[in-house]
KOLRO-377934 format. One record per residue (C-alpha): residue in three letters; x, y, z; residue number from 0. Coordinates in steps of 0.2 Angstrom, whole numbers, plus 5000, padded with zeros to 4 digits. Layout:
REM KOLRO-377934
  vovo    px    py    pz  doti
   Ala     X     Y     Z   NUM
...
END
This chain:
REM KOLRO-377934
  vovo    px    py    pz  doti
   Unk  4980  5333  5500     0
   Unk  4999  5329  5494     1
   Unk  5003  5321  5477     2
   Unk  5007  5306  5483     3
   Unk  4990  5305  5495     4
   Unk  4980  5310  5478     5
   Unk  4989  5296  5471     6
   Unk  4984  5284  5483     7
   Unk  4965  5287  5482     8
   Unk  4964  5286  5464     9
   Unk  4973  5269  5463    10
   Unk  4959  5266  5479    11
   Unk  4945  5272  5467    12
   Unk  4950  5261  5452    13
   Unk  4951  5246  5463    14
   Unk  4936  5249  5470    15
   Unk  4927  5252  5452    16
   Unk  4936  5234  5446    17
   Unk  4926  5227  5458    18
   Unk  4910  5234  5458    19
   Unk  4898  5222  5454    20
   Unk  4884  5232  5447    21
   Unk  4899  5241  5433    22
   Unk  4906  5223  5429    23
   Unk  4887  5217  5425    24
   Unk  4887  5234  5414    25
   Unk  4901  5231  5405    26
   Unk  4893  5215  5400    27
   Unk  4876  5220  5396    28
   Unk  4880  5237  5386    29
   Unk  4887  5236  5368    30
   Unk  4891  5256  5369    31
   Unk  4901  5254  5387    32
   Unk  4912  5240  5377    33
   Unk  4915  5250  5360    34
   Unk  4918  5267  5372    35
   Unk  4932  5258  5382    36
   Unk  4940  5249  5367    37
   Unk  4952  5261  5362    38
   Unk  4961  5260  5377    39
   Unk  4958  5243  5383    40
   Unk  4967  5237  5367    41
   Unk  4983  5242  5372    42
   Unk  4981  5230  5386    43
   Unk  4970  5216  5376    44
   Unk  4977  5206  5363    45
   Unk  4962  5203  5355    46
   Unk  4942  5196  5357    47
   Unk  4944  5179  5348    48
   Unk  4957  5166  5342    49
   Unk  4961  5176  5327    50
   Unk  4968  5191  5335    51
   Unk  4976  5185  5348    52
   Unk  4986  5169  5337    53
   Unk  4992  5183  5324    54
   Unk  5000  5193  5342    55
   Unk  5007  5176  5347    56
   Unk  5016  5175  5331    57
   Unk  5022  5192  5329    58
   Unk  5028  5191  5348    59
   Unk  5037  5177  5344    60
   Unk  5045  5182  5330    61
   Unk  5056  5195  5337    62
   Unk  5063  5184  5352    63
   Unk  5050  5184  5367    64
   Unk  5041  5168  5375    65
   Unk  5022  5170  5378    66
   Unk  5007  5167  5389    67
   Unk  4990  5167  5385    68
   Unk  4975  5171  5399    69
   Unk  4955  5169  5395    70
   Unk  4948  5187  5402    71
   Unk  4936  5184  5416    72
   Unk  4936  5180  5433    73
   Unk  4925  5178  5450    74
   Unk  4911  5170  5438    75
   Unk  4896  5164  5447    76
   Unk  4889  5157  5429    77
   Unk  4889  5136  5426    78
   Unk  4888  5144  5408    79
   Unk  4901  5156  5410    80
   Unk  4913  5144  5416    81
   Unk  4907  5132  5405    82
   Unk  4912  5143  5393    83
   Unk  4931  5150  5399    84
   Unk  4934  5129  5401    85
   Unk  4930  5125  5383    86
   Unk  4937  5140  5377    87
   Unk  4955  5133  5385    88
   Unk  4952  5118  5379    89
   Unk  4949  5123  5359    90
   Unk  4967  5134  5363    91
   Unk  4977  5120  5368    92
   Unk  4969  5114  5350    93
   Unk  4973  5130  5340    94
   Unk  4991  5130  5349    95
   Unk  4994  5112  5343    96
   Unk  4986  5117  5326    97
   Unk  4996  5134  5324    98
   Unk  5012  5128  5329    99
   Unk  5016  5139  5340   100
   Unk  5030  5138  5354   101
   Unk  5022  5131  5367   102
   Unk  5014  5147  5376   103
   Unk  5008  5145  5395   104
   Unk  4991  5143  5400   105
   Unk  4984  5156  5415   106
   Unk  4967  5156  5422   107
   Unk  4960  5161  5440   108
   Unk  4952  5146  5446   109
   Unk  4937  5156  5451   110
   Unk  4935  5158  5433   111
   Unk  4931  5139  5435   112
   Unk  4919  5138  5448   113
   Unk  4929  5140  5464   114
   Unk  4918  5153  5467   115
   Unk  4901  5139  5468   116
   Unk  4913  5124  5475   117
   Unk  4930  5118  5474   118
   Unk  4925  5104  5468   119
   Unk  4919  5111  5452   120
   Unk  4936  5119  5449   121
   Unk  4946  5105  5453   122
   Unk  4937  5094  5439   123
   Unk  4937  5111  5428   124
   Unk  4956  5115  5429   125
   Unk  4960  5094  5430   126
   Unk  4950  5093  5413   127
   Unk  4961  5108  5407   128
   Unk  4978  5101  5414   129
   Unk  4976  5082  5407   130
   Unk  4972  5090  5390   131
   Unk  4989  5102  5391   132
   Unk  5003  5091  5397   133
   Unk  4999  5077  5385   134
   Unk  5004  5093  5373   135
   Unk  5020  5097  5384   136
   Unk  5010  5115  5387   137
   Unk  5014  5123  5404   138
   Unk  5000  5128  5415   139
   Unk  5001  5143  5428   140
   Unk  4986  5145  5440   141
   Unk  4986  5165  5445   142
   Unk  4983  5172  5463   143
   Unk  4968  5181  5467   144
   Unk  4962  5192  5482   145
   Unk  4967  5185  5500   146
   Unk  4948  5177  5504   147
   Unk  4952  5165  5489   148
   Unk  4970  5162  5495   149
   Unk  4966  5148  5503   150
   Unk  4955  5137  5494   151
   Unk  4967  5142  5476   152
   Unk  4982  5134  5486   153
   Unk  4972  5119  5492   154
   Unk  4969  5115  5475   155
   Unk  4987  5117  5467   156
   Unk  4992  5105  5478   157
   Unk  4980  5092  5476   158
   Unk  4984  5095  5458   159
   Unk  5002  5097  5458   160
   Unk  5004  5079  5464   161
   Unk  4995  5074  5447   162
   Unk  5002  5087  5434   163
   Unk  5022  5090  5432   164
   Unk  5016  5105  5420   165
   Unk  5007  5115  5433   166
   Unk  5012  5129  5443   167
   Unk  5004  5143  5454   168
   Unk  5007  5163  5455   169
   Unk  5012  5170  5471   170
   Unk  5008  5188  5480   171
   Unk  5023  5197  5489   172
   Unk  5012  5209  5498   173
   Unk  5004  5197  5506   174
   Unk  5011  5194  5524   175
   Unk  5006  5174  5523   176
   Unk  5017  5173  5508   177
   Unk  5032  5171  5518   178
   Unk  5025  5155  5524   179
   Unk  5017  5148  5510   180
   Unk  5033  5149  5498   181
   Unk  5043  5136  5511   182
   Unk  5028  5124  5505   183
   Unk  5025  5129  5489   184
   Unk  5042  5126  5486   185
   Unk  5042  5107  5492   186
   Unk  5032  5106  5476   187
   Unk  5048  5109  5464   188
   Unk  5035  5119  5454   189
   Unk  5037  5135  5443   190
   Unk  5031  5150  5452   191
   Unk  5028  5167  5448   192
   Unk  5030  5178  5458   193
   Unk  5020  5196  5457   194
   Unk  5019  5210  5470   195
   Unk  4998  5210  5468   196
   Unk  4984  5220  5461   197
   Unk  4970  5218  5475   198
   Unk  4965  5231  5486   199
   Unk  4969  5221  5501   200
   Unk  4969  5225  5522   201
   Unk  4985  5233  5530   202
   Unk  4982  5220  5542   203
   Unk  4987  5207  5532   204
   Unk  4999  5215  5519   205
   Unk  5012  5228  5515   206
   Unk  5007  5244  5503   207
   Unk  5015  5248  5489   208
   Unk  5034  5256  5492   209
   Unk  5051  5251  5497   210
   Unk  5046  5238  5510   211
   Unk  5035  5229  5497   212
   Unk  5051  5230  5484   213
   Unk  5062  5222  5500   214
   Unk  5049  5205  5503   215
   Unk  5049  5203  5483   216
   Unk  5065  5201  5483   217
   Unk  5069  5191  5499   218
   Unk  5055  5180  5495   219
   Unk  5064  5179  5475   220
   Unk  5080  5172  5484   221
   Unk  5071  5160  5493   222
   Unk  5062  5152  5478   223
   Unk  5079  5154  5468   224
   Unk  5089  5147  5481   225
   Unk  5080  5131  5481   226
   Unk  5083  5128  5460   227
   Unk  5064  5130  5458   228
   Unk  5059  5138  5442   229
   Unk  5053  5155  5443   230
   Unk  5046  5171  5434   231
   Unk  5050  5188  5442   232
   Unk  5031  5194  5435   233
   Unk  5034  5215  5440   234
   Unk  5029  5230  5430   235
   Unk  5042  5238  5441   236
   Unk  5059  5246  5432   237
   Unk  5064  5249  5450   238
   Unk  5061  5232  5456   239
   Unk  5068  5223  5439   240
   Unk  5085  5235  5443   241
   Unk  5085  5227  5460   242
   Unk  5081  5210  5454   243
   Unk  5095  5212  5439   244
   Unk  5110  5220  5452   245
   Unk  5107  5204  5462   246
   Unk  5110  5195  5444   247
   Unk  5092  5184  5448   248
   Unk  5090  5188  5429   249
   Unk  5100  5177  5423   250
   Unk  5093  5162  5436   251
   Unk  5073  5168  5431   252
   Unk  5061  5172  5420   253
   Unk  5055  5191  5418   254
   Unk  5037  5191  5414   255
   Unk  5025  5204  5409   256
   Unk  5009  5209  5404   257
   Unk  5005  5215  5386   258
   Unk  5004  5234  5385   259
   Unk  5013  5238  5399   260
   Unk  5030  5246  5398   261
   Unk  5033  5237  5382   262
   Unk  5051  5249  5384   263
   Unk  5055  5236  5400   264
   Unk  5054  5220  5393   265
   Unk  5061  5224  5376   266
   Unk  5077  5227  5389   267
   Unk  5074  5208  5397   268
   Unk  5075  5204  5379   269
   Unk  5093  5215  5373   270
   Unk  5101  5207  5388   271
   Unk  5101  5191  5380   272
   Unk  5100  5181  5396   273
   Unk  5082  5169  5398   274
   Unk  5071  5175  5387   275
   Unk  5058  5183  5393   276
   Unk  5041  5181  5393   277
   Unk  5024  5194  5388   278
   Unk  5006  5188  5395   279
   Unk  4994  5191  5382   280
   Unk  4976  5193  5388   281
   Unk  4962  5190  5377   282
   Unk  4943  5187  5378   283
   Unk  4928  5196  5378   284
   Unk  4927  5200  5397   285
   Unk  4941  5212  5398   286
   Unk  4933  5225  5410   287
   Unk  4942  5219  5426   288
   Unk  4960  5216  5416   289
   Unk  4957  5235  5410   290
   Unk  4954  5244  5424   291
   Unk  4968  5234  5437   292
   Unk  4982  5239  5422   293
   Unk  4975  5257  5428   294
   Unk  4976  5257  5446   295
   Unk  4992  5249  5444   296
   Unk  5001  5262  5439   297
   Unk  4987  5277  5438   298
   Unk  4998  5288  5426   299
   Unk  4992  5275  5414   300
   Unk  4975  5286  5414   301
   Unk  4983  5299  5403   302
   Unk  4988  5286  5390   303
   Unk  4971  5281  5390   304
   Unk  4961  5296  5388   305
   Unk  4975  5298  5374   306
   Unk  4968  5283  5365   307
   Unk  4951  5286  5368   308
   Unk  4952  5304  5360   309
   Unk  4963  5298  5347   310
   Unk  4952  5280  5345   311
   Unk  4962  5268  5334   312
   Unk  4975  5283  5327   313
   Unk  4987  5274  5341   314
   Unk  4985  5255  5338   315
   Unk  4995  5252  5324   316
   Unk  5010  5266  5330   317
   Unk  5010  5256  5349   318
   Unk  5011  5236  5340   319
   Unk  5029  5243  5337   320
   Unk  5034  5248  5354   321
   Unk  5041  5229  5356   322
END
């Protein structure tokens, strides 16, 4: 098996342990999984309550970067649970107010809201969520989720749009559909973000990672730019962000990306003093799923994270100056 086929199988195998249901339910239920994983998760996690995570926020501000803030947890099945993660955005948009802060965006996957029991369920969550942020000028952005969801997440972004100005939807590039849902998410005059996608999806309906994926992100990147819409270029990618910077879309978009990866990246979004860029901080207790697709994205990242496990918290403080 070459390198780059060994490659593939691992990012295979950490996709595939994300979404095993019976290591997800683990994760939950055992204390000792939780504090084994910590050390490395906490490059990628901001924090498990409103403590941690403001004191980032603030920090993050400080030296020149916007911010977005996401509740861990998705594909819950729970009234509770998602009783839970819509109170818990709802006290944020509170603590923002209270703290503030400058006006970070809200994420959340709608089947973190019940789109999983009925869309109906997250169309009154994420209503309840949006009515409470835009009276607060806070920007909401829903996030894109695996391609049996696609679907029903766009079918209730646009009943919403036409009621929230501050609300906007993430799209995947390695979908093949994309292509026709940016001419109508586009009609919307919303912000979108733009990512290339984490789910291990059929290469019946989407490109692989590789040039061809890099040449649809950025096609699909001109289209949205062309038509003035607001937009964040959300890649992990240096390739990619060259591409994206040659073509000067830098200085027409927003560079997003998420906390604790390639921190060396953004802080170059940041010294070229064009739009500022923005960091996605991830919070929360349910952090298993966020851990294990930073992984799979970019599998080298599993020699960093037996670092800080064998190192435990030695590397915490050294990496919170990386930015």
């Amino acid at each position: 098996m070459s390198d780059f086929e060994q490659r593939e199988v691992t990012i295979r195998a950490l996709k595939s342990f994300a979404a095993d249901p019976f290591l997800r339910e683990f994760f939950i239920s055992s204390k000792t999984f939780q504090d084994f994983l910590r050390p490395a998760a906490n490059r990628y996690i901001v924090g498990e309550n409103h403590f941690e995570l403001f004191g980032k926020i603030k920090n993050l501000e400080h030296i020149g970067y916007n911010t977005g803030i996401e509740f861990a947890g998705e594909e819950t099945s729970s009234i509770s649970e998602i009783n839970i993660a819509v109170n818990e955005y709802i006290n944020l948009i509170d603590s923002i107010e209270e703290g503030n802060y400058n006006k970070p965006q809200l994420g959340f996957d709608l089947s973190n809201l019940g789109s999983g029991i009925s869309k109906e369920i997250a169309i009154l969550n994420c209503e309840k969520i949006c009515q409470k942020a835009i009276k607060k000028d806070i920007p909401i952005i829903i996030s894109m989720e695996r391609s049996k969801w696609t679907d029903v997440i766009l079918d209730i972004f646009f009943i919403l749009r036409k009621k929230f100005s501050n609300l906007g939807i993430t799209l995947q590039a390695q979908l093949n559909r994309t292509y026709d849902d940016v001419k109508e998410v586009i009609k919307t005059g919303c912000k979108i973000r733009l990512v290339k996608g984490v789910y291990d999806e059929s290469r019946d309906i989407s490109l692989p990672r590789g040039g061809e994926l890099n040449k649809r992100y950025l096609e699909l990147l001109r289209e949205i730019a062309d038509n003035n819409n607001i937009f964040a270029y959300a890649t992990q990618d240096p390739k990619l962000v060259d591409m994206i910077r040659g073509e000067g879309m830098h200085k027409r978009g927003e560079h997003e990306m998420l906390h604790g990866v390639r921190p060396e990246l953004i802080k170059s979004s940041r010294e070229l003093l064009t739009i500022k860029p923005r960091i996605s901080c991830v919070y929360g207790y349910n952090w298993y799923l966020h851990f294990m697709h930073r992984l799979a994205e970019h599998p080298e990242n599993i020699y960093q994270a037996f670092n800080d496990l064998y190192l435990r918290n030695k590397n915490k403080e050294l990496y919170s100056h990386h930015y």
